[in-house]
C-alpha positions, -999 to +999 in steps of 0.1 A: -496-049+197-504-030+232-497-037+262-529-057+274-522-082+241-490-086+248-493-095+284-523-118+275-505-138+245-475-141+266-492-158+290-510-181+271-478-190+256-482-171+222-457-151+206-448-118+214-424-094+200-413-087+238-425-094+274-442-059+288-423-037+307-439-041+341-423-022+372-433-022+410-431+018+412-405+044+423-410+070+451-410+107+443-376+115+456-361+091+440-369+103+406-358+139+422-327+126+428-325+108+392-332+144+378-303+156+392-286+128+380-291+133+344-328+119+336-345+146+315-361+170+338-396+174+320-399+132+320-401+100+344-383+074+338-416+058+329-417+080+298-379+082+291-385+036+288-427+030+279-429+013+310-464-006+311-489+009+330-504-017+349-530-012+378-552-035+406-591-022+404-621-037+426-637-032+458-619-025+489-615-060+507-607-049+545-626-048+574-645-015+584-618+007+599-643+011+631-630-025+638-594-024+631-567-041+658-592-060+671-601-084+642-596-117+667-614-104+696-646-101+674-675-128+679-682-144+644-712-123+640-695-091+647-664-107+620-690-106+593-704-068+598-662-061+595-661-079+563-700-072+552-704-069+511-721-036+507-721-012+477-701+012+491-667-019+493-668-002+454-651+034+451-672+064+444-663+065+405-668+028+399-691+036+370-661+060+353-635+035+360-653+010+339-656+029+313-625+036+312-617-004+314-637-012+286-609-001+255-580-002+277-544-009+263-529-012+297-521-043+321-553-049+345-559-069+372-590-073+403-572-078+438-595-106+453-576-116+484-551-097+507-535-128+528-540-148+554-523-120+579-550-097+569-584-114+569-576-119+606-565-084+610-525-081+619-511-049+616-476-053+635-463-077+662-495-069+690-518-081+664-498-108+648-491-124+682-532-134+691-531-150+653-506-172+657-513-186+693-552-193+676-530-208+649-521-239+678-555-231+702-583-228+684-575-239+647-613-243+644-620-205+649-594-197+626-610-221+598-641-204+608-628-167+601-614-179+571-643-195+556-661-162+563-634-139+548-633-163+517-676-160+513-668-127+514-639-121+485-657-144+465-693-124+463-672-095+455-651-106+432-680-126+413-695-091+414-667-076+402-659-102+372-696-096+359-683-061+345-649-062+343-628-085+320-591-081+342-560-099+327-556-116+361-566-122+392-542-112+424-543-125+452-518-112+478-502-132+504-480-113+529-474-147+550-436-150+552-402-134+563-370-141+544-367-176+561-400-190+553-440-182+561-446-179+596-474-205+598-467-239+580-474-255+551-498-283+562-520-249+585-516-232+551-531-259+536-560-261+562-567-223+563-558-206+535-563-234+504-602-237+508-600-200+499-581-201+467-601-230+456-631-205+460-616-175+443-602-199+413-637-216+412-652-180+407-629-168+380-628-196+358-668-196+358-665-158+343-634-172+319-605-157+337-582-185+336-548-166+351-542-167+391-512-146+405-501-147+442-478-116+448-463-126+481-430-114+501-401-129+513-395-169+509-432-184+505-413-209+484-426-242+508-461-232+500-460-231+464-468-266+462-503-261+474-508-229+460-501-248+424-523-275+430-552-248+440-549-234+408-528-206+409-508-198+376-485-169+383-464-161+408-449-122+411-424-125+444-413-093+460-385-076+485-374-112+496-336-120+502-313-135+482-319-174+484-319-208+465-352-209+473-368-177+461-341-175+431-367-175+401-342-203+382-352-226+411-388-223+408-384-227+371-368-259+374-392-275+399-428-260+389-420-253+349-431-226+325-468-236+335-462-212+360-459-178+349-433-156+370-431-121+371-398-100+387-370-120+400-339-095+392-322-090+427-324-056+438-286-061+450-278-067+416-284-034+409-269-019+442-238-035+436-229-039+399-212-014+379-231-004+349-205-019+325-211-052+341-248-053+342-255-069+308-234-100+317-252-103+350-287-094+332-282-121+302-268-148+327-298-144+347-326-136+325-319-155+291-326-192+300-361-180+321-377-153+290-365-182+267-385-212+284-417-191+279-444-170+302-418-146+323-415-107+324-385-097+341-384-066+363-366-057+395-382-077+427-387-049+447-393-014+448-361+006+428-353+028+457-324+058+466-297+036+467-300+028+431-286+058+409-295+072+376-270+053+359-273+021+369-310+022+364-306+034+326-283+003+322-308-022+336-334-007+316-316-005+283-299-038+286-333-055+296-349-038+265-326-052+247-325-090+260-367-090+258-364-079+225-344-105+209-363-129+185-347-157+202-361-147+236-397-140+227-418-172+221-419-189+192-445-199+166-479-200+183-483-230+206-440-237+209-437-225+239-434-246+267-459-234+288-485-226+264-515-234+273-551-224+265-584-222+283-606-248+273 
């Protein structure tokens, strides 16, 4: 079983004889310093553990750089040349990355959506601030840009589904800080929503039936709508510590139907001793892998402050938890959020 199948029949709530070993990355110097620390100098830690090689393919969803930081200013006219579907929104070696889709092993996904933030152009705080005022003035403009930027993901990703076959489809939603998204739920609803529905309508016509939002911080009040759009994974990164965004929460209230990838603190790993990971590891991870459709990984890039050590603990004590029979699902269709496309 590779990779690809096992991330597949996990998801669909078959069994598996362990969750993949997805990761968000780690920077160059910090595998410098981890060589210094005792990981083989002629390996990565990817080698030294099998970590899955996942990757996001697909055209480049921005606008034109020539209009960068000044996204809101643009008539709607001028909005759609900055968002225009063209050939060239595909990279140069489309044709070679496809082939080398076609008999993959690895963990692949199209990235149909970069947020709310982005399809209107923010940056940092002097192009964030014109967004939200529109936000209260002129919700009808916003809509407006919206509706546009969602025509456009959805041509190219109804392009992009006709030749690839991904294993999901991400769409990314950097809307929130650690206290909650910066717009609210019922402008969320308004703006945002109509465009999932699109995207969701789109893949399930070409069969793809898994949705994943990767979002930061605590986007936990929207997850409501995002469920009832059709979204069917949810992969939360570099967000605080909360009730909210602690991944036993969301089990409880939105179930194994949806799939959840991440969710080991970072500071779990910053501040526990490597002889007292596995407690903290089992207590934490057990009771999600057992109730079906979750990979566990570290919510956040692993970065210095995290030493050799510590990181060979998480790794081999996670190995270990995924691998046990009684954490893997269970005959095909026990699992209590299997479910299959119809």
């Amino acid at each position: 079983m590779n990779e690809r199948q096992r991330f597949r029949r996990l998801m669909r709530g078959q069994p598996v004889d362990r969750p993949p070993r997805l990761e968000e990355g780690v920077r160059e110097q910090v595998i410098d310093r981890w060589h210094r620390e005792g990981l083989d100098p002629n390996k990565t830690h990817a080698e030294v553990f099998g970590l899955t090689e996942h990757e996001r393919v697909g055209p480049d969803i921005r606008q034109r750089s020539s209009y960068r930081r000044r996204v809101m200013a643009l008539s709607h006219r001028e909005y759609r040349k900055a968002f225009d579907v063209a050939p060239d929104r595909f990279p140069d070696d489309w044709p070679q990355i496809l082939r080398r889709l076609e008999d993959r092993a690895h963990v692949a996904c199209i990235w149909a959506f970069r947020g709310f933030f982005q399809a209107l152009g923010v940056e940092d705080w002097a192009t964030l601030k014109p967004v939200l005022q529109a936000t209260l003035q002129d919700p009808v403009d916003v809509r407006a840009r919206l509706e546009m930027y969602g025509e456009f993901c959805a041509t190219l990703l109804d392009q992009t589904l006709a030749v690839v076959d991904p294993e999901f489809i991400y769409l990314g939603e950097a809307i929130s800080d650690n206290k909650g998204p910066l717009i609210s739920p019922a402008m969320f609803e308004e703006f945002v929503i109509p465009v999932y529905r699109r995207l969701v309508a789109v893949a399930h016509a070409h069969g793809c039936r898994e949705i994943l939002v990767g979002t930061y911080g605590n986007s936990a009040r929207l997850l409501p709508a995002m469920r009832r759009a059709g979204v069917t994974m949810l992969w939360i990164s570099e967000a605080a510590e909360s009730p909210e965004t602690d991944y036993r929460t969301i089990r409880r209230q939105h179930g194994p139907e949806l799939g959840l990838i991440g969710g080991v603190p970072l500071s779990l790993l910053r501040a526990t001793a490597p002889d007292d990971l596995r407690l903290q590891l089992e207590t934490l991870v057990t009771p999600l892998l057992s109730s079906g459709r979750y990979i566990p990984l570290a919510g956040g890039r692993v970065r210095e402050e995290i030493p050799w050590p510590v990181y060979r603990v998480y790794r081999e004590v996670l190995d270990e938890i995924m691998a046990s029979p009684s954490n893997c699902c269970g005959p095909l269709g026990s699992c209590p959020g299997a479910h299959y496309p119809s």
